[in-house]
N, C-alpha and C positions, 0 to 999 in steps of 0.2 A: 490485458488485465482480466478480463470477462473468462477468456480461456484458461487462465490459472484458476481461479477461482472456480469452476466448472467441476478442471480435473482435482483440484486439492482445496476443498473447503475448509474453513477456518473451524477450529476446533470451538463449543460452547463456553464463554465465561460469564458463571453466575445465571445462564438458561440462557444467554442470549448473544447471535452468531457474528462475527464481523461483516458487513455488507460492503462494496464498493461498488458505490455507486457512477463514479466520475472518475477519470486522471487526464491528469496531463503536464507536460515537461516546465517546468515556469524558470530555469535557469541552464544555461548549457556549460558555464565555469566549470562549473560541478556540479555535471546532472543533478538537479532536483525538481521530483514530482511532486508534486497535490493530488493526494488522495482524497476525495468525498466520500468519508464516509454515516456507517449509521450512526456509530457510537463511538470514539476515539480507544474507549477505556475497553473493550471489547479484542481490542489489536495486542498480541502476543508478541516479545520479541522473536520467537522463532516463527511465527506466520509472516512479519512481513521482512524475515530476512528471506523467506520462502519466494514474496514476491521480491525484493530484489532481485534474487537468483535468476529471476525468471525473466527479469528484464535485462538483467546481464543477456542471457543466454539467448534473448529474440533480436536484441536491438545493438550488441557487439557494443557492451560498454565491460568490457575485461579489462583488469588493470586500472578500473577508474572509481575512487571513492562516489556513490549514490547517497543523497539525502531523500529519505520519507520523511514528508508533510501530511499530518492526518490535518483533515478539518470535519466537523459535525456537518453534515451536508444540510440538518436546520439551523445552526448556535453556526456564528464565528467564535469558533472556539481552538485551539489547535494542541499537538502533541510534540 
């Protein structure tokens, strides 16, 4: 996740970037990750279809519906 973000940073909304801070797999039915992030409302639909793609493409989930989970990484908050 670190390496996406590296190579294709999140675009600004409203001056301020998407961070991710955290992930990790919390359902294997249908892959779904937890994202820690800075701000939930900062995440684009095309940035994290970006990291989907890219978890397709590292971890061989082709052909399989993926759920992102934003969380505020201070507020239980989610998206």
């Amino acid at each position: 996740m670190m390496t996406a973000q590296i190579i294709k940073p999140a675009s600004p909304i409203n001056g301020k970037r998407l961070s991710i801070t955290f992930s990790k797999q919390i359902d294997a039915k249908i892959p779904t990750f937890l994202l820690f992030v800075n701000d939930p409302k900062c995440a684009h639909f095309t940035y994290l279809r970006y990291i989907e793609n890219q978890i397709r493409q590292n971890y061989d989930f082709s052909g399989t519906p993926i759920n992102l989970v934003l969380k505020n990484k201070n507020k239980k908050e989610e998206k």
